[in-house]
Biopython code that builds the backbone (N, CA, C, O; Angstrom):
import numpy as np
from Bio.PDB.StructureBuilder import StructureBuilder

atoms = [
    (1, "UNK", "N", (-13.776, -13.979, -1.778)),
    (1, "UNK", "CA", (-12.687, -14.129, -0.830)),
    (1, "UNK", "C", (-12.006, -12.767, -0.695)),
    (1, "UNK", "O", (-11.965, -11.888, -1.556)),
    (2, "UNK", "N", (-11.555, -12.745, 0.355)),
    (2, "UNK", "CA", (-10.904, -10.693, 0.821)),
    (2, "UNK", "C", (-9.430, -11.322, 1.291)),
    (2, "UNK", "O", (-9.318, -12.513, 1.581)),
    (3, "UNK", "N", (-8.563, -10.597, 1.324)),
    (3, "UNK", "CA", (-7.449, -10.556, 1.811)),
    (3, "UNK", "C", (-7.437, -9.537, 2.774)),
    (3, "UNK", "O", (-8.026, -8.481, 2.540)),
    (4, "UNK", "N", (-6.808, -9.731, 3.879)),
    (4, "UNK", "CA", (-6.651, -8.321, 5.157)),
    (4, "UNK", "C", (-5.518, -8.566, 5.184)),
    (4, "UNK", "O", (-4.983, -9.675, 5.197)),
    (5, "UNK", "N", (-4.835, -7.070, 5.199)),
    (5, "UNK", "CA", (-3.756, -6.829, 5.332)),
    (5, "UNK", "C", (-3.381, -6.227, 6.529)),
    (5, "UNK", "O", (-3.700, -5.065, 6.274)),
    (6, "UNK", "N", (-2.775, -6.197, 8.032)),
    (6, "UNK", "CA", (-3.296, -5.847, 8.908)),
    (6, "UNK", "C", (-2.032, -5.368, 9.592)),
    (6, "UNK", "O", (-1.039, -6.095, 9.573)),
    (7, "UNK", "N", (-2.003, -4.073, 10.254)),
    (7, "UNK", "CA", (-0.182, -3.787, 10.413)),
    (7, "UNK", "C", (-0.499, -3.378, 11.726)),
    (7, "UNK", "O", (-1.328, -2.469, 11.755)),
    (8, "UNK", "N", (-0.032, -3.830, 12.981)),
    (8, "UNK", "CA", (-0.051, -3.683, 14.571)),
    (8, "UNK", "C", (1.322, -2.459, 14.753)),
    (8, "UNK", "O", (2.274, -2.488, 13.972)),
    (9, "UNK", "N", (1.250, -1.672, 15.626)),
    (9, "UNK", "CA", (2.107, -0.840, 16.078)),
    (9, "UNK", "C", (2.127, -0.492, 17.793)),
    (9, "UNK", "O", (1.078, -0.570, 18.433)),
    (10, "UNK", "N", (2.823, -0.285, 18.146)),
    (10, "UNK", "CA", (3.309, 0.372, 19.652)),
    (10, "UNK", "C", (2.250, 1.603, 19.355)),
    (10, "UNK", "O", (2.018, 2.405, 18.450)),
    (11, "UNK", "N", (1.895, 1.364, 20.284)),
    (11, "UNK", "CA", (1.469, 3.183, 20.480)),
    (11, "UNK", "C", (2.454, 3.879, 20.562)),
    (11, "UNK", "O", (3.509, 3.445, 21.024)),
    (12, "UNK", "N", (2.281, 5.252, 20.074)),
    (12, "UNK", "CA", (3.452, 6.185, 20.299)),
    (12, "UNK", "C", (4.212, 6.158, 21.829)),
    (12, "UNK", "O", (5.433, 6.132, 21.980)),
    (13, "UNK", "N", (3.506, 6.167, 22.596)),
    (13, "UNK", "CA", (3.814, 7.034, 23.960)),
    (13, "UNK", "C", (4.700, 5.773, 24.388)),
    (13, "UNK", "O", (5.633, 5.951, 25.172)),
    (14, "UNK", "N", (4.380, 4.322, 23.810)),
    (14, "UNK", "CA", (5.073, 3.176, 24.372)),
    (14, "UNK", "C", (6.747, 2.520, 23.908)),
    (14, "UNK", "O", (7.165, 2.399, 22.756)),
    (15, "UNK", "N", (7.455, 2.184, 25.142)),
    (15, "UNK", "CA", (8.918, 2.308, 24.533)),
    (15, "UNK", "C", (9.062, 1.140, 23.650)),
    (15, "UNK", "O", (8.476, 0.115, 24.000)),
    (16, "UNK", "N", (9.772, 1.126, 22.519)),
    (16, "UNK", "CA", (9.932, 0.037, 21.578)),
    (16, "UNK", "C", (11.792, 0.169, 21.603)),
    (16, "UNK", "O", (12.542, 1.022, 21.130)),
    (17, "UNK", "N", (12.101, -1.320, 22.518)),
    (17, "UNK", "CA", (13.632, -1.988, 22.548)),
    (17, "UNK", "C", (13.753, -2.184, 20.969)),
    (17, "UNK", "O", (14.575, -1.687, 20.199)),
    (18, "UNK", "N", (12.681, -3.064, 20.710)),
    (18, "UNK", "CA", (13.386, -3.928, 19.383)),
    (18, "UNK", "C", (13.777, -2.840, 18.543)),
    (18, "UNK", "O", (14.935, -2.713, 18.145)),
    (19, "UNK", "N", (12.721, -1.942, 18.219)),
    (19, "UNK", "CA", (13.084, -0.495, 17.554)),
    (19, "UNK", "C", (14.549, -0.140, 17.898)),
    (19, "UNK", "O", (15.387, -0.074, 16.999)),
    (20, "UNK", "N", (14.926, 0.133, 19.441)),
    (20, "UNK", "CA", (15.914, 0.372, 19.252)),
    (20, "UNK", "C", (17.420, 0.036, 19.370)),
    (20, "UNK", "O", (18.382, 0.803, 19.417)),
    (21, "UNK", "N", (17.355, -1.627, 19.413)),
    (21, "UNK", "CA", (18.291, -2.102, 18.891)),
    (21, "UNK", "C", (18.434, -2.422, 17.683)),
    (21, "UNK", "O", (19.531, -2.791, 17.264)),
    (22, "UNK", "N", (17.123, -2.324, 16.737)),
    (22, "UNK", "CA", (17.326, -2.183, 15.229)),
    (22, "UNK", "C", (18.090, -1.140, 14.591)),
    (22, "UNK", "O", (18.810, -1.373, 13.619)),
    (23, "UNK", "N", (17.909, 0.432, 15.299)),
    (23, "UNK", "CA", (18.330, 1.236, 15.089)),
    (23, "UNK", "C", (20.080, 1.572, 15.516)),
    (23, "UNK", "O", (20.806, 2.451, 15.052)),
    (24, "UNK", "N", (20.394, 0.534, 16.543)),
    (24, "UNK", "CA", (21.780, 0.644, 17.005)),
    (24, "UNK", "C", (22.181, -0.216, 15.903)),
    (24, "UNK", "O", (23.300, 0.194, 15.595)),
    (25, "UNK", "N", (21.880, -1.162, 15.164)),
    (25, "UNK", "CA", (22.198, -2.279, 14.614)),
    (25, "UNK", "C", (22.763, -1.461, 12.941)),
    (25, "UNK", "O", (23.703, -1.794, 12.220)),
    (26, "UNK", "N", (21.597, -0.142, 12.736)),
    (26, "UNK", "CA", (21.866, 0.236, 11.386)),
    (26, "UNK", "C", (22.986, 1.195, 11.582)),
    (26, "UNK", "O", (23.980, 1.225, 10.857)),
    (27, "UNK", "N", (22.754, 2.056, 12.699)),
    (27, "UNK", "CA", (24.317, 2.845, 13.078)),
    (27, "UNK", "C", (25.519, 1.920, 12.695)),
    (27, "UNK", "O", (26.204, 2.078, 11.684)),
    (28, "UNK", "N", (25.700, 0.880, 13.679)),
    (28, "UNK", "CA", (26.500, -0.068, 13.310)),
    (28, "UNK", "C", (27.160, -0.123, 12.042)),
    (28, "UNK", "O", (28.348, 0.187, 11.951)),
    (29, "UNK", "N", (26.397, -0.542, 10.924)),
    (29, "UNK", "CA", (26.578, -1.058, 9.419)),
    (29, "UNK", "C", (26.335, 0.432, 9.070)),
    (29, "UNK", "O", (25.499, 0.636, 8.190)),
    (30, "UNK", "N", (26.954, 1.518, 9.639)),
    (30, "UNK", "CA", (27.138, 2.722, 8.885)),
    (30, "UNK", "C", (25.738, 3.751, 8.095)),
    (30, "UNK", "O", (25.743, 4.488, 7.109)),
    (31, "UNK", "N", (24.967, 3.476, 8.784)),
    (31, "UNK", "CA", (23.842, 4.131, 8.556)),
    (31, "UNK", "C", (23.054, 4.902, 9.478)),
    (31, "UNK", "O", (21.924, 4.655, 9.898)),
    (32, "UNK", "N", (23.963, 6.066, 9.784)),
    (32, "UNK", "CA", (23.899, 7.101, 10.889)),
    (32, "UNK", "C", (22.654, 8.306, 10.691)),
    (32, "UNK", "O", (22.106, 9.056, 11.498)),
    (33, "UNK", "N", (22.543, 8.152, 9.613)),
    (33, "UNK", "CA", (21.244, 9.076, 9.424)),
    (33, "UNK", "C", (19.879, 8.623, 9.698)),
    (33, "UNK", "O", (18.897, 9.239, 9.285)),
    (34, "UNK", "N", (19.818, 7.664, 10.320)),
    (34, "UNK", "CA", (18.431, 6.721, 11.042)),
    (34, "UNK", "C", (18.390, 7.616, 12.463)),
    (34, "UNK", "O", (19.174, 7.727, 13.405)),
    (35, "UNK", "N", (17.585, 7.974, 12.265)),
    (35, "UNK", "CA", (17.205, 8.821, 13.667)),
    (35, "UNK", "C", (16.525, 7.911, 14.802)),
    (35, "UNK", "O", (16.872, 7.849, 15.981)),
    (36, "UNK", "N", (15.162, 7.013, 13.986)),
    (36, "UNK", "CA", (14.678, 6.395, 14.685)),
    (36, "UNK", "C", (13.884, 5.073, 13.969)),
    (36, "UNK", "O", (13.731, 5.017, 12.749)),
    (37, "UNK", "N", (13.426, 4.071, 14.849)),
    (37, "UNK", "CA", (12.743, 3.158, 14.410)),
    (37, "UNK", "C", (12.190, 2.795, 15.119)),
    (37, "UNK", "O", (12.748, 2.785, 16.216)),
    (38, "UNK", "N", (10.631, 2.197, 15.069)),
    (38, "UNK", "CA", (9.250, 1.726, 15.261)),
    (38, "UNK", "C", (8.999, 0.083, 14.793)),
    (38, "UNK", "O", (8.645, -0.256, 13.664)),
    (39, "UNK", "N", (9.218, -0.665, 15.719)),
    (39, "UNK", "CA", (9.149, -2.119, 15.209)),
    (39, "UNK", "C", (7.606, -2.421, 15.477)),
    (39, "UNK", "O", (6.983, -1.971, 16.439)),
    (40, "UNK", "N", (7.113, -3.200, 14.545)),
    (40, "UNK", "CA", (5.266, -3.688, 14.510)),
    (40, "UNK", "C", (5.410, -5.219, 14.111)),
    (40, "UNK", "O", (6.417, -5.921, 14.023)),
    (41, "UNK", "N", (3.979, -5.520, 13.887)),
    (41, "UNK", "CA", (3.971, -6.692, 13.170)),
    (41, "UNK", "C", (3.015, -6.351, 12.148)),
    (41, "UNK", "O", (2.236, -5.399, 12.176)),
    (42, "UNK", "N", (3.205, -7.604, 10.834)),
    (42, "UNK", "CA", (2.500, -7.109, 9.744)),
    (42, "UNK", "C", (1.949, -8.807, 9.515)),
    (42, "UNK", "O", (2.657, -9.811, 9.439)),
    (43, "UNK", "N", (0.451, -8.704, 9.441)),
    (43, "UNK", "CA", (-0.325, -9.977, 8.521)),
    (43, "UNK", "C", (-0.978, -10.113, 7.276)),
    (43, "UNK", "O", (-0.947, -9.299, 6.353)),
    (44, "UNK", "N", (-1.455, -10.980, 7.305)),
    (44, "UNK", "CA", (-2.406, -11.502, 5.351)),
    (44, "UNK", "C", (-3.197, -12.448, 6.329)),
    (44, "UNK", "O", (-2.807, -13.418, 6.979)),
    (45, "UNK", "N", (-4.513, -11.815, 6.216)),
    (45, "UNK", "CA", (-5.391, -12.873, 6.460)),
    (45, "UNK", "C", (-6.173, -13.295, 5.891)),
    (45, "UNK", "O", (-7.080, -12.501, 6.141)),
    (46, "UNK", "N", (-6.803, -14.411, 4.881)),
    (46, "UNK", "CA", (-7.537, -14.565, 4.009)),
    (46, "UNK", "C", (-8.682, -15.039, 4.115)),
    (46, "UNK", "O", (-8.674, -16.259, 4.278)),
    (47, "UNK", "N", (-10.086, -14.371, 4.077)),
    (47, "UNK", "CA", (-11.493, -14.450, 4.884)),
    (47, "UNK", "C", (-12.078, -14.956, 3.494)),
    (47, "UNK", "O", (-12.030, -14.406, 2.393)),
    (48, "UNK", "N", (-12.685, -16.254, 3.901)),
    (48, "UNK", "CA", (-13.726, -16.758, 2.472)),
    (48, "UNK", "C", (-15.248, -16.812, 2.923)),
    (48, "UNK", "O", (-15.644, -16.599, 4.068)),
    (49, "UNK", "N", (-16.037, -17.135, 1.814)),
    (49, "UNK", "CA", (-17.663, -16.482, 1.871)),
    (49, "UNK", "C", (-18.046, -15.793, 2.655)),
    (49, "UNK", "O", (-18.692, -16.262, 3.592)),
    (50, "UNK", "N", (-17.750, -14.206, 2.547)),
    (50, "UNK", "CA", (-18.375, -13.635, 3.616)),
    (50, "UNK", "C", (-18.061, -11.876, 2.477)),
    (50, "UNK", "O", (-17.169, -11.674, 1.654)),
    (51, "UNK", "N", (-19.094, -11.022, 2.885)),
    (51, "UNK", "CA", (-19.459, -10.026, 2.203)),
    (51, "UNK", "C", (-18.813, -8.965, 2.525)),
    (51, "UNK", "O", (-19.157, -8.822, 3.698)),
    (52, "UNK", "N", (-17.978, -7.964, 2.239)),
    (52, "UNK", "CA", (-17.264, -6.973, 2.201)),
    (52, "UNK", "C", (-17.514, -6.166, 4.165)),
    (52, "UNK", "O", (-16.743, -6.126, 5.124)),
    (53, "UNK", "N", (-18.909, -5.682, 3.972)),
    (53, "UNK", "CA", (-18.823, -4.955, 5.971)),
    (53, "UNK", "C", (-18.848, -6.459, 6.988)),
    (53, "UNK", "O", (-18.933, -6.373, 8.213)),
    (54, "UNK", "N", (-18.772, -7.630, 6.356)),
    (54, "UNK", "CA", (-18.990, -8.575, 7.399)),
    (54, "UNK", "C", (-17.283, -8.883, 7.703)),
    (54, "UNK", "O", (-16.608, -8.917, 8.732)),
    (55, "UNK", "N", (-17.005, -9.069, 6.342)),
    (55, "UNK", "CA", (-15.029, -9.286, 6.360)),
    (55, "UNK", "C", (-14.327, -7.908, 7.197)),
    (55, "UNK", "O", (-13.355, -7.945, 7.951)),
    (56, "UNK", "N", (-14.847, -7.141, 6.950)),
    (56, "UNK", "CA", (-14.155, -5.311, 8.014)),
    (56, "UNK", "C", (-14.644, -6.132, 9.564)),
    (56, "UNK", "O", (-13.853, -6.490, 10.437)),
    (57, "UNK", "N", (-16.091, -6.289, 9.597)),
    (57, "UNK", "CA", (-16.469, -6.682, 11.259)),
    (57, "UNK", "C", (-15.599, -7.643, 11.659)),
    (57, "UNK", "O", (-15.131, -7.666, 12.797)),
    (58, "UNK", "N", (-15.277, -8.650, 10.592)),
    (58, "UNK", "CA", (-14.463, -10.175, 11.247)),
    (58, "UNK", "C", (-12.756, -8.968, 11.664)),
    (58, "UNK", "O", (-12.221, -8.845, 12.765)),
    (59, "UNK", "N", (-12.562, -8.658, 11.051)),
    (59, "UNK", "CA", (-11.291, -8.235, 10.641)),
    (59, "UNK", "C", (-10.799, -7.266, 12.346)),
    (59, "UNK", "O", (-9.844, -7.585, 13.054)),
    (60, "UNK", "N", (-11.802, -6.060, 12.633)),
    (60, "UNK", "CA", (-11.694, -5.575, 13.388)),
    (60, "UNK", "C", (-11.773, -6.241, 14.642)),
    (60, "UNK", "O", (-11.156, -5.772, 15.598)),
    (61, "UNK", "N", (-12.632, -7.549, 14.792)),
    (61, "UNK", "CA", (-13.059, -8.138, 16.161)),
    (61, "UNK", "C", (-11.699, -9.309, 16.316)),
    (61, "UNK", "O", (-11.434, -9.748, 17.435)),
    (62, "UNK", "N", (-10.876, -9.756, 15.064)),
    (62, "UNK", "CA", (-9.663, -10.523, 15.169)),
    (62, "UNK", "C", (-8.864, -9.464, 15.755)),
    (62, "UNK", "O", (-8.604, -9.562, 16.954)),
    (63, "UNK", "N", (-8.461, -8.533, 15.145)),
    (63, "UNK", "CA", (-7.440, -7.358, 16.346)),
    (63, "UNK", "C", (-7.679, -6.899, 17.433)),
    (63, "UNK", "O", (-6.777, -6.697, 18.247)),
    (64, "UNK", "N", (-9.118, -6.600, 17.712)),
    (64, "UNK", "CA", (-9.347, -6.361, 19.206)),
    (64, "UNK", "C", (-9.619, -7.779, 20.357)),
    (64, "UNK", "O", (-9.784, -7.846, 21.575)),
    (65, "UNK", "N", (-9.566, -8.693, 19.357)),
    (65, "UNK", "CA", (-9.987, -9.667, 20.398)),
    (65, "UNK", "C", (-8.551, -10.472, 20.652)),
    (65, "UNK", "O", (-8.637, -11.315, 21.545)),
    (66, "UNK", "N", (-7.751, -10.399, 20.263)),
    (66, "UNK", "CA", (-6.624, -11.437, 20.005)),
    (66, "UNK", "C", (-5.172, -11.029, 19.207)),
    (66, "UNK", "O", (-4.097, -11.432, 19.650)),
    (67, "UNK", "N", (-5.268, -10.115, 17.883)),
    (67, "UNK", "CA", (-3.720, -9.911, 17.426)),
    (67, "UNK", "C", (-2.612, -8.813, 18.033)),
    (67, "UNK", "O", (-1.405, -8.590, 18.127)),
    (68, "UNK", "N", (-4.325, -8.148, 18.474)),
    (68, "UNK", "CA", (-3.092, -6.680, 19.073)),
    (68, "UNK", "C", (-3.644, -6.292, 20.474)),
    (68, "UNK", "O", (-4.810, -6.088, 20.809)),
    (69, "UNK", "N", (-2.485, -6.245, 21.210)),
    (69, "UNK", "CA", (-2.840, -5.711, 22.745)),
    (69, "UNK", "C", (-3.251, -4.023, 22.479)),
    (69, "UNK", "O", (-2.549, -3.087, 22.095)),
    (70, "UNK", "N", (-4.738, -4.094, 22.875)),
    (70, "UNK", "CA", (-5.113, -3.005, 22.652)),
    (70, "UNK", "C", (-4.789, -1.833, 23.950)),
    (70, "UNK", "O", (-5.567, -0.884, 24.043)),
    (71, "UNK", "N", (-3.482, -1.959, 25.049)),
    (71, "UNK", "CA", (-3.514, -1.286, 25.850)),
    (71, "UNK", "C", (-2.303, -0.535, 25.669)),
    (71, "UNK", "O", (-2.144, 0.512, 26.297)),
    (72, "UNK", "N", (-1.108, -1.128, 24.573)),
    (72, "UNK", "CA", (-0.186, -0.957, 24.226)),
    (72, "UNK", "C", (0.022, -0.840, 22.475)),
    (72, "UNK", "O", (0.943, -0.296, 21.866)),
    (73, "UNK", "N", (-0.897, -1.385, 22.063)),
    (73, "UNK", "CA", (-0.905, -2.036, 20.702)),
    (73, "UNK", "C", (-1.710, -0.898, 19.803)),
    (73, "UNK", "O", (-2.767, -0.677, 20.393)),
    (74, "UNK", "N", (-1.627, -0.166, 18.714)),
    (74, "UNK", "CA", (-2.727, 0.450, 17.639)),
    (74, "UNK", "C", (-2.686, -0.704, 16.873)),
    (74, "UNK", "O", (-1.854, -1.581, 17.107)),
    (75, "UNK", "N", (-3.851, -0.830, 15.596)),
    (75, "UNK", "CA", (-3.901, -1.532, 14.345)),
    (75, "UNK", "C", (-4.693, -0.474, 13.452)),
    (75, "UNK", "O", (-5.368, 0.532, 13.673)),
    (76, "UNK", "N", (-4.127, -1.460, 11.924)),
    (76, "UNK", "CA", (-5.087, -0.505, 11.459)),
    (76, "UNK", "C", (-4.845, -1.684, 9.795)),
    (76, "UNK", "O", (-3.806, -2.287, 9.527)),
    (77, "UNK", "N", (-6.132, -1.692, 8.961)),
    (77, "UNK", "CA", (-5.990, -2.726, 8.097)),
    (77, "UNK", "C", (-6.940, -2.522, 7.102)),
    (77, "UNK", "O", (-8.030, -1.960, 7.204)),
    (78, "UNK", "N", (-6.232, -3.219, 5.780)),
    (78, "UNK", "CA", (-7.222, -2.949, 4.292)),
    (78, "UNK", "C", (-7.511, -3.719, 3.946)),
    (78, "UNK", "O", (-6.611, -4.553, 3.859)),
    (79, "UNK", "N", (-8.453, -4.036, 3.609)),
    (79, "UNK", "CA", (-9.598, -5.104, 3.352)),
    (79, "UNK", "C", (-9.498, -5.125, 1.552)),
    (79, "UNK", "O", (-9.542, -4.033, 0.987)),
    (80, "UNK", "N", (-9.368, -6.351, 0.740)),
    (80, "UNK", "CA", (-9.477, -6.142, -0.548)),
    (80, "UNK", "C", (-9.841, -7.506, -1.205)),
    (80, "UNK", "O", (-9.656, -8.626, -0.730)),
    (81, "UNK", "N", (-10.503, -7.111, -2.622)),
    (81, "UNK", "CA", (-10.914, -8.571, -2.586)),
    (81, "UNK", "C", (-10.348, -9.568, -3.352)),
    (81, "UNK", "O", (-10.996, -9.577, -4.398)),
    (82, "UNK", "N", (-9.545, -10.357, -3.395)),
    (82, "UNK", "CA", (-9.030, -11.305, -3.810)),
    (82, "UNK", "C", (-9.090, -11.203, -5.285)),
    (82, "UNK", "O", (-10.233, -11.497, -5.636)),
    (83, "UNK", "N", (-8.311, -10.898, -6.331)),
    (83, "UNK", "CA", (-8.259, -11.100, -7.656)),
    (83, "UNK", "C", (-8.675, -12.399, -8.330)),
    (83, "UNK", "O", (-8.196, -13.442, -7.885)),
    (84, "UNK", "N", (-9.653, -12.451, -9.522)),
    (84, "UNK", "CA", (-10.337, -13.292, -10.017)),
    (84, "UNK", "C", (-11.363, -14.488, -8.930)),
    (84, "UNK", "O", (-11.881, -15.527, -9.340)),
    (85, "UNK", "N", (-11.413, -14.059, -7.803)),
    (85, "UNK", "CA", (-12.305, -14.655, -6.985)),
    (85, "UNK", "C", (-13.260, -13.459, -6.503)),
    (85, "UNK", "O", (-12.951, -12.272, -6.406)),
    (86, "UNK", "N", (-14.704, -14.162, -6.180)),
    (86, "UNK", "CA", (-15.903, -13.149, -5.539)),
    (86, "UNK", "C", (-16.484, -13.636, -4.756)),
    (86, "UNK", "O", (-16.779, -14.829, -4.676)),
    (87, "UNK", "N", (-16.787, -12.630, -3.924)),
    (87, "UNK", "CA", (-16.991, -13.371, -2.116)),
    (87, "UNK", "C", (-18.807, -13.219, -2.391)),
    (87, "UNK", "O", (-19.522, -12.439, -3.020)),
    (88, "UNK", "N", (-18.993, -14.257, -1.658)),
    (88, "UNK", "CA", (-20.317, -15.026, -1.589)),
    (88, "UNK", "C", (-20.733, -14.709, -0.565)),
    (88, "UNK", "O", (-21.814, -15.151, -0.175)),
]
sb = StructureBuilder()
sb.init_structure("model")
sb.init_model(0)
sb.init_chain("A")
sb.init_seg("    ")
for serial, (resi, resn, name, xyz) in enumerate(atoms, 1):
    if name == "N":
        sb.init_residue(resn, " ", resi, " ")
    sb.init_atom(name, np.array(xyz, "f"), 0.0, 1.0, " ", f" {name:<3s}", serial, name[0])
structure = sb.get_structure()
């Protein structure tokens, strides 16, 4: 069994609100030295019987096919294998 850990981001060039009303939000509560912020999403996906380059192939074809808008969206994710379990 593998665990993917999988973290989606804005592309740079793309504007991120939530970023920056997070960042008005920490000004706010006195934390003026925040220059900037980058809001993403972060997953755990847990892939059973399947072999280390097959869990990367599943892994990569779930983000390009479905978690991250790849026109706006980067990903990028670590594949590891589940402690005291072994993938079949």
């Amino acid at each position: 069994m593998y665990l993917a850990k999988v973290r989606i981001t804005l592309k740079p060039s793309v504007n991120d609100p939530q970023g920056l009303t997070i960042k008005g939000g920490l000004h706010n509560l006195g934390f003026t030295s925040v220059d900037s912020v980058r809001a993403g999403k972060y997953m755990e996906i847990k892939l059973d019987g399947t072999d280390q380059p097959h869990a990367e192939q599943q892994v990569k074809e779930m983000c390009e096919k479905l978690l991250a808008n790849p026109i706006i969206e980067d990903f990028k994710f670590e594949l590891e294998e589940e402690p005291g379990k072994t993938a079949t």
